[in-house]
C-alpha positions as CSV (number, residue, x, y, z in Angstrom):
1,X,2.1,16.3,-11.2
2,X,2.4,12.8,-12.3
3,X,-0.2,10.1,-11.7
4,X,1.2,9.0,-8.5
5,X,1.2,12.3,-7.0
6,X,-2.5,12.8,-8.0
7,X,-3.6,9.8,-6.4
8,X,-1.7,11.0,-3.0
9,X,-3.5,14.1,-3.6
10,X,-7.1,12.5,-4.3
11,X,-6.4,10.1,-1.2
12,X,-5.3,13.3,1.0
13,X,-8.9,15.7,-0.3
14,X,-11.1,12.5,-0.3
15,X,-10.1,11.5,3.6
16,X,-11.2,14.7,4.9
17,X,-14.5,14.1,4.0
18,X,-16.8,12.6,6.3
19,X,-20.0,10.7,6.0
20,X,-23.1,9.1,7.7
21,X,-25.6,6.6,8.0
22,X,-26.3,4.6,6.1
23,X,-22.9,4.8,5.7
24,X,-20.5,2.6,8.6
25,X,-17.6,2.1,7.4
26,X,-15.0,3.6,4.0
27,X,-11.9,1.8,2.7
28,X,-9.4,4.2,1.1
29,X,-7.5,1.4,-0.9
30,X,-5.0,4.6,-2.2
31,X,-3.7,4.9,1.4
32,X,-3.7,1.4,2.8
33,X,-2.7,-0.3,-0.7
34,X,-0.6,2.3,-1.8
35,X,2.2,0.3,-3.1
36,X,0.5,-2.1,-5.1
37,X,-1.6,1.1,-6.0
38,X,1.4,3.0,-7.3
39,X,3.0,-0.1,-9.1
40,X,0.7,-0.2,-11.5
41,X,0.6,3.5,-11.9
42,X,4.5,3.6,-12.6
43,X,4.4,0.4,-14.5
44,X,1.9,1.6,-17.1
45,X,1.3,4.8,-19.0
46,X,-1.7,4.3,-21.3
47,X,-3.0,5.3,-24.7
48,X,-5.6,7.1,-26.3
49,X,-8.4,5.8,-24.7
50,X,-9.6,6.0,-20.6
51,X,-11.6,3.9,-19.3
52,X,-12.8,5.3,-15.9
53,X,-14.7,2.7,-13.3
54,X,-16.8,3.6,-10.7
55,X,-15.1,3.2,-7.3
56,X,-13.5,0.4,-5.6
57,X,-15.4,-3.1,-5.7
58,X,-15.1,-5.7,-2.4
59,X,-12.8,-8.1,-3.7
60,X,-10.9,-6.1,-6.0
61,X,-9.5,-2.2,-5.9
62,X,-10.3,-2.8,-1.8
63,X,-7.8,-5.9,-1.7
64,X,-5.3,-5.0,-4.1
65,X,-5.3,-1.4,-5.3
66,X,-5.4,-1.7,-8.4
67,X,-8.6,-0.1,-10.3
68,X,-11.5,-3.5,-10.8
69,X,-8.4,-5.4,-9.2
70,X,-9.5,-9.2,-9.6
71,X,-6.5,-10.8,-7.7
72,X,-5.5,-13.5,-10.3
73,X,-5.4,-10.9,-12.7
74,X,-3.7,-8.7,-10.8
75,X,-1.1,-11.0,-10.0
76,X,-1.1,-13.8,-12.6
77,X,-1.8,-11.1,-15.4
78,X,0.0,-8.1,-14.6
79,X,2.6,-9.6,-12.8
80,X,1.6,-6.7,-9.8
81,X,1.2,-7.7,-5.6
82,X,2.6,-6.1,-2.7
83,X,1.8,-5.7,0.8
84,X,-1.6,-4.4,1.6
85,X,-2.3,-2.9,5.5
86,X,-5.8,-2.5,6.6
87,X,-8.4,0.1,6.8
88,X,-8.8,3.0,10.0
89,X,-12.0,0.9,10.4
90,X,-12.9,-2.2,9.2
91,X,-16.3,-4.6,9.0
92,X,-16.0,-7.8,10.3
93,X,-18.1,-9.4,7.1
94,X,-15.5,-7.7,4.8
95,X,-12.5,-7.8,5.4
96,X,-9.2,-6.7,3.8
97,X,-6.9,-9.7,3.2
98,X,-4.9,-8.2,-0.4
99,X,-3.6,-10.5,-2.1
100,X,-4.5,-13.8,0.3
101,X,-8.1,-12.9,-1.1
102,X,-9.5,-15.9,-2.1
103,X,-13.1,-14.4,-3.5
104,X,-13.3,-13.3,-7.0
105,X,-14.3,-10.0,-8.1
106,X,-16.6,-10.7,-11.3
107,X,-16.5,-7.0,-12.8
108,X,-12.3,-7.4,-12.9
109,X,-12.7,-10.6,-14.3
110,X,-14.5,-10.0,-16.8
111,X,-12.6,-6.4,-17.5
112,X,-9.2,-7.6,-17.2
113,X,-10.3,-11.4,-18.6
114,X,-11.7,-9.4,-21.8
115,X,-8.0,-7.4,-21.9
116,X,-6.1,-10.4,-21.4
117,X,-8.2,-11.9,-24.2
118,X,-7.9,-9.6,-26.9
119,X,-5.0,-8.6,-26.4
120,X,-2.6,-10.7,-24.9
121,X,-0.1,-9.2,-23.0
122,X,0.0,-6.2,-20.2
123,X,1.9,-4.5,-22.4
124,X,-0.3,-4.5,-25.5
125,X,-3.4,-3.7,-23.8
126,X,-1.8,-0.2,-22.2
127,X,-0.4,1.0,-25.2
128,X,-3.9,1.6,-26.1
129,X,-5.9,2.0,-22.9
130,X,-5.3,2.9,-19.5
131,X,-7.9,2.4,-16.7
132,X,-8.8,4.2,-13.2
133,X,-11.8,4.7,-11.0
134,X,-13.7,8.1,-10.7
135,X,-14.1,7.7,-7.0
136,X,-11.1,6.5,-4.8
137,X,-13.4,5.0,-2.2
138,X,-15.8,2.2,-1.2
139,X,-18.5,2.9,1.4
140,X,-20.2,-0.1,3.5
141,X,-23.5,-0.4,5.1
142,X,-23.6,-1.6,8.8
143,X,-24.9,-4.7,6.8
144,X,-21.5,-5.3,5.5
145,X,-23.5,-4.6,1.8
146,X,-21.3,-2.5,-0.7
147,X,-22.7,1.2,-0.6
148,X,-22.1,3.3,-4.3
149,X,-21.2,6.8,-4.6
150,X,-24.6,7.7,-6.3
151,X,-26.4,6.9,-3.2
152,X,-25.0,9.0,-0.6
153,X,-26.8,11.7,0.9
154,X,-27.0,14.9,-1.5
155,X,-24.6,17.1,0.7
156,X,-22.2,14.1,0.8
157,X,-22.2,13.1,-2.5
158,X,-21.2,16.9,-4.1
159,X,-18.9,17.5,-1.7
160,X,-17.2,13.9,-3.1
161,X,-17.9,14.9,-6.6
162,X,-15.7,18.3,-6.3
163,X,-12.9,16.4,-5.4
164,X,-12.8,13.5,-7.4
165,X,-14.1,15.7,-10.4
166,X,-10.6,17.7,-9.8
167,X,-8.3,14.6,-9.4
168,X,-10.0,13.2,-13.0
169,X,-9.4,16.3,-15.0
170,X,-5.8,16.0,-13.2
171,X,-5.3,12.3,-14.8
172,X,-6.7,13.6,-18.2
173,X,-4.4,16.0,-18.1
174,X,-1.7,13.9,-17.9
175,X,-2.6,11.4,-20.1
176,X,-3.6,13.2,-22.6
177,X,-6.7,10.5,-24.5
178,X,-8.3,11.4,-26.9
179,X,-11.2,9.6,-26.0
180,X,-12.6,9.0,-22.1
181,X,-15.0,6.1,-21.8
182,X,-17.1,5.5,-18.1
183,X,-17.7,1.8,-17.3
184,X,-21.7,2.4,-16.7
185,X,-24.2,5.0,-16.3
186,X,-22.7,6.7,-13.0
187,X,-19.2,7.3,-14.0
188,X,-20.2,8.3,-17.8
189,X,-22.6,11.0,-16.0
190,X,-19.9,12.1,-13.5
191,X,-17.3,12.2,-16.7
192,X,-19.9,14.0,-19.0
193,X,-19.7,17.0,-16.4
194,X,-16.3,16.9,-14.7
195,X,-14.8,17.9,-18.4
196,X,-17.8,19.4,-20.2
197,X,-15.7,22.1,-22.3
198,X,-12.3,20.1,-22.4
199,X,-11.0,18.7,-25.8
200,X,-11.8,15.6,-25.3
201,X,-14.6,13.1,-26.2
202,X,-16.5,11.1,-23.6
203,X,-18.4,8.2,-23.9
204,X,-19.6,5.0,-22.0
205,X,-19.3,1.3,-22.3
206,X,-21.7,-1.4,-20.1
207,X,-21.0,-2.1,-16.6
208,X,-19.4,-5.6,-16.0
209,X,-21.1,-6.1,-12.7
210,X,-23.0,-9.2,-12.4
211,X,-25.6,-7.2,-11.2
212,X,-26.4,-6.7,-14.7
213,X,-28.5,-8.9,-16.2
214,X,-27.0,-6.9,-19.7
215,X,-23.3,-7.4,-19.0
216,X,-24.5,-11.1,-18.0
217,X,-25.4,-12.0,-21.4
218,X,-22.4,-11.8,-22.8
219,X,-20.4,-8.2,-21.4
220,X,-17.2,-8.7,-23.6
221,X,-19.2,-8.4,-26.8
222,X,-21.1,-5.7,-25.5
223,X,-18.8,-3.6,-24.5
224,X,-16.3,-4.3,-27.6
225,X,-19.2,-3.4,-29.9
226,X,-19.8,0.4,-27.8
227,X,-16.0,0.8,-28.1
228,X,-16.5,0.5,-31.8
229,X,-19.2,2.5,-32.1
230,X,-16.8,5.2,-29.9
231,X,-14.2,4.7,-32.9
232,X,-12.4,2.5,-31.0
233,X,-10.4,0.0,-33.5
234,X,-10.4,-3.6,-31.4
């Protein structure tokens, strides 16, 4: 199975699962974004080291598919847009516009901006890293406010972590890192356990959420100097 067909297979498990309050709405950016989505599957392989968000942030995987998917660097950067349909459901405060998304997503900025950076080109940054999201979905409050995966109720949140656990070992599989690295706390823990006893190492770099007062103090050299201390060459 290649990547795409994992993430048709992730979107398929992860939309029979149902959840409730305070849970109102989910966005399944793999189905309604799927071609964008699968562009930058196809377009870019990876290297030796994973870095594995999350899930989907408002104003980036949600509008354009692609994993912390700012959508100036999606576009401008990676050279990646394509049309983007609309959730089953869909809050009024946040809505789905792809690639006419005018707000910013700060985490892909700073992610993407730090790649773009360093390394110049697309194509120099994924012959060493490759990066995804641990949970395909984003869950909203009747609020409109973004919900994470880590605070859904118990019976919820296992049944999500059996399926996206199985679609990660699928992609690690594939890509064969030696080295997989979660952006913050949730998706190290979630990657810690999904391949406990697999030949791999895991490890975690800062969140680049400006809901972090760390990663707001300068996240680029943060996270460069955890990727070194992971044997990471930058």
């Amino acid at each position: 199975m290649d990547l795409a067909g994992i993430s048709r297979a992730l979107a398929k498990d992860a939309g029979k699962l149902r959840f409730s309050a305070p849970v109102t709405h989910v966005y399944a950016p793999l189905v309604y974004a799927r071609g964008p989505h699968e562009a930058y599957l196809e377009r870019w392989r990876g290297g030796e080291v994973l870095l594995v968000g999350m899930n989907p942030g408002p104003f980036g995987m949600v509008q354009t598919g692609v994993p912390f998917g700012d959508v100036s660097m999606v576009r401008g950067w990676m050279g990646i847009e394509g049309r983007v349909g609309r959730p089953r459901k869909e809050h009024p405060k946040r809505p789905v516009e792809g690639f006419a998304c005018r707000r910013r997503e700060v985490s892909g900025r700073r992610l993407w901006g730090w790649a773009r950076d360093r390394f110049g080109t697309p194509e120099a940054f994924f012959e060493r890293f490759f990066v995804t999201n641990y949970c395909p979905l984003a869950f909203l409050e009747q609020s409109g406010r973004n919900l994470t995966p880590d605070r859904l109720r118990a019976g919820e949140r296992e049944d999500l972590v059996e399926v996206c656990d199985r679609a990660i070992r699928r992609v690690v599989d594939v890509l064969e890192p030696r080295l997989v690295v979660g952006v913050g706390r949730f998706a190290e823990a979630r990657l810690g356990e999904a391949l406990a006893g697999w030949q791999v190492e895991v490890g975690g770099i800062l969140h680049p959420s400006p809901a972090s007062p760390a990663a707001n103090r300068g996240w680029e050299a943060r996270a460069e100097a955890q990727l070194r201390a992971l044997g990471v060459e930058i």
